[in-house]
C-alpha positions in Angstrom: 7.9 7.7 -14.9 8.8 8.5 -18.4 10.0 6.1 -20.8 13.6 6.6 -20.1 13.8 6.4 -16.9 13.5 2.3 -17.2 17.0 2.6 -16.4 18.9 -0.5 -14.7 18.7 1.1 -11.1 15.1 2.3 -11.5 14.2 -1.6 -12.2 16.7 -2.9 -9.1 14.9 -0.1 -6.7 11.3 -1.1 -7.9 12.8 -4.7 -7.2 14.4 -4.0 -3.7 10.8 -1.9 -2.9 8.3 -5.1 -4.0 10.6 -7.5 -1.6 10.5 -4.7 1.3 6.4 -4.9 0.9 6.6 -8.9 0.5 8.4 -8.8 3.6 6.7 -6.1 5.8 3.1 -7.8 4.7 4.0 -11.5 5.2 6.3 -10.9 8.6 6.3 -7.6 10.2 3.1 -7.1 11.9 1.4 -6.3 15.6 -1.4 -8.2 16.1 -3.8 -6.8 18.7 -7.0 -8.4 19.6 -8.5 -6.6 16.8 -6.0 -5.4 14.6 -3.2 -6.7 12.9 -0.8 -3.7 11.9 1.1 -4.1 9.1 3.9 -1.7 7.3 3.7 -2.9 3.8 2.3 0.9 3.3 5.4 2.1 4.4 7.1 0.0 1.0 4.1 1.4 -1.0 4.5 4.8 0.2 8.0 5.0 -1.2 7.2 3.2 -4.6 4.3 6.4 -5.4 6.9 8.6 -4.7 9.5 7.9 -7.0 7.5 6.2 -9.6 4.5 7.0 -11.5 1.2 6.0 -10.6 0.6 3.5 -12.8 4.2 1.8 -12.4 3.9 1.8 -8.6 0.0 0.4 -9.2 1.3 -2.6 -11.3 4.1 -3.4 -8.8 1.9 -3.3 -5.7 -0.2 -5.7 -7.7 3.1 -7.8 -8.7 4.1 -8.0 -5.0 0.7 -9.1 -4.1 0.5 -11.7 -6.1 3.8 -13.4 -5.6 3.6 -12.5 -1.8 0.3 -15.0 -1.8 2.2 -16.7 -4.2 5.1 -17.6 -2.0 3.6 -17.1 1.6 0.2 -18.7 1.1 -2.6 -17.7 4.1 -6.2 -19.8 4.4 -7.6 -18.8 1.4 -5.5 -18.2 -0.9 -5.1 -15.9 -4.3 -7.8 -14.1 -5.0 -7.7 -11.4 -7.8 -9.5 -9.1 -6.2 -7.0 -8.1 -3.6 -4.6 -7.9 -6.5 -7.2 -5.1 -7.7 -7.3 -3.6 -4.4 -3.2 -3.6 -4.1 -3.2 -2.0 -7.5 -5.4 0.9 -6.6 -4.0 1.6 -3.4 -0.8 2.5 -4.9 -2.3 3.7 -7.9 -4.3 6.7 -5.4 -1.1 7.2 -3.5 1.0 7.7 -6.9 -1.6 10.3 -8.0 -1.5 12.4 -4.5 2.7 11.7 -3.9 4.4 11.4 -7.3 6.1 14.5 -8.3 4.4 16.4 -5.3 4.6 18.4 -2.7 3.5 15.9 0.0 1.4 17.9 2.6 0.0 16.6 5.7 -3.2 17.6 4.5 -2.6 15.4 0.9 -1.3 12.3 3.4 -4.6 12.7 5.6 -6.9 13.2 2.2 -5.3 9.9 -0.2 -5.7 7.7 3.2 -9.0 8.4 3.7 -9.8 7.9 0.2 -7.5 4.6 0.7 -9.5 3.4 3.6 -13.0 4.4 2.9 -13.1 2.7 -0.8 -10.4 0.5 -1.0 -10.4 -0.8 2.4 -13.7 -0.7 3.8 -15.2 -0.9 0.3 -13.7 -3.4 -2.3 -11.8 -5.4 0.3 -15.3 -5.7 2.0 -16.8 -6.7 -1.4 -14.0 -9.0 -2.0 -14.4 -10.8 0.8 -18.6 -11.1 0.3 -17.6 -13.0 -2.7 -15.5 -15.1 -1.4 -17.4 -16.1 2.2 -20.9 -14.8 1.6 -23.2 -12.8 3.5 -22.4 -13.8 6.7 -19.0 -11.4 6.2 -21.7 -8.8 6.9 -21.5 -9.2 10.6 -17.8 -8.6 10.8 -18.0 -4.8 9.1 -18.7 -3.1 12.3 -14.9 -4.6 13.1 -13.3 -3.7 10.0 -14.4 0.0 10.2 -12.6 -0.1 13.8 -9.3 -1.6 13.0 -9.7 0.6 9.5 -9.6 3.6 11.8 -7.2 2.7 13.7 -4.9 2.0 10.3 -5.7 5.3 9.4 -4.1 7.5 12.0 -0.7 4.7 11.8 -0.8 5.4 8.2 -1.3 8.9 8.0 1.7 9.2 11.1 4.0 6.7 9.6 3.5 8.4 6.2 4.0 11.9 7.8 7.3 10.7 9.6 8.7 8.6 6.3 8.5 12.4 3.9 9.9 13.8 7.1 12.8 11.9 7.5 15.7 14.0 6.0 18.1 10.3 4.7 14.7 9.7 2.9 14.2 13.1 1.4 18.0 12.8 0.4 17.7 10.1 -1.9 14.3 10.7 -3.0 16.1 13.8 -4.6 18.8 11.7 -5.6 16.8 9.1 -7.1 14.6 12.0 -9.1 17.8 13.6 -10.6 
C-alpha cells in the first residue's frame, strides 16, 4: 500500500477486516474430534489482497493480540503466535497483493503457510510454553494441519471466485 492510500476508508476497511478475523477466530468454528476449523483465514485472505504485505502482516498481528486480549483462552498471550499471525499474512500479502491469484499460487502460499508457520513455529511455540511432552501431540497437528489445508486452499479458491468479491476488490484498488 503506498503512502497515500492511508486514506479514511482504507483505515475503516482494515478496521471492519481485523473485527471480521476477531470474530471468525474467537466464535465461528467446527470442532471435530480432532480439528477445530476456523475461518479467520478467510478475514486474512482479504486483508493480503487489498493491502500490502507488510500492512496486512501488522494487522493480523493487531487482531491477534487484542483477540487474546478481549477473548482470553487457557493460556493466554503469548508473543509468539503474534509472530506466527504476522507471517501468515505477511506470506499471503506477498503471493495475493497486486496478483493474479492462481489456483496453483493459493495451493503453493498454503503449503508454505502450513508447513512453517503451522506445523513449524506454532509447534515451536507451543514447546516453549508446555515443554517436551508437546512432542507427542505432532503426529495430531500434522493431521488436522492437512485437513486445514485443502479448507483453506478451497475456501480461498471460492473467496477470489466470487464475482461481489472480485467487484469490490476492483473497487477498493481504483
Amino acid at each position: 500500500m503506498e503512502k497515500n492510500r492511508f486514506t479514511a476508508k482504507s483505515v475503516a476497511l482494515m478496521g471492519v477486516l481485523m473485527g471480521l478475523q476477531i470474530i471468525l477466530t474467537r466464535f465461528v468454528s467446527i470442532q471435530l474430534p480432532t480439528v477445530r476449523i476456523g475461518f479467520a483465514f478467510i478475514a486474512v485472505v482479504l486483508m493480503a489482497m487489498m493491502f500490502s504485505p507488510v500492512i496486512a502482516g501488522v494487522a493480523n498481528a493487531l487482531a491477534d493480540f487484542i483477540g487474546i486480549t478481549l477473548f482470553p483462552v487457557s493460556a493466554g498471550f503469548f508473543p509468539g503466535f503474534s509472530v506466527s499471525a504476522f507471517l501468515t499474512a505477511f506470506l499471503y500479502g506477498v503471493f495475493y497483493y497486486k496478483k493474479e491469484i492462481t489456483l496453483t499460487r493459493i495451493i503453493i502460499v498454503n503449503c508454505i503457510v502450513t508447513i512453517f508457520v503451522n506445523l513449524g513455529l506454532n509447534t515451536f511455540w507451543l514447546y516453549l510454553m508446555y515443554g517436551p511432552g508437546i512432542v507427542a501431540s505432532i503426529p495430531s497437528r500434522i493431521v488436522s494441519s492437512l485437513i486445514l489445508l485443502v479448507v483453506h486452499i478451497i475456501g480461498t479458491y471460492w473467496i477470489v471466485n466470487v464475482n461481489v468479491i472480485k467487484q469490490q476488490l476492483l473497487r477498493f484498488n481504483s
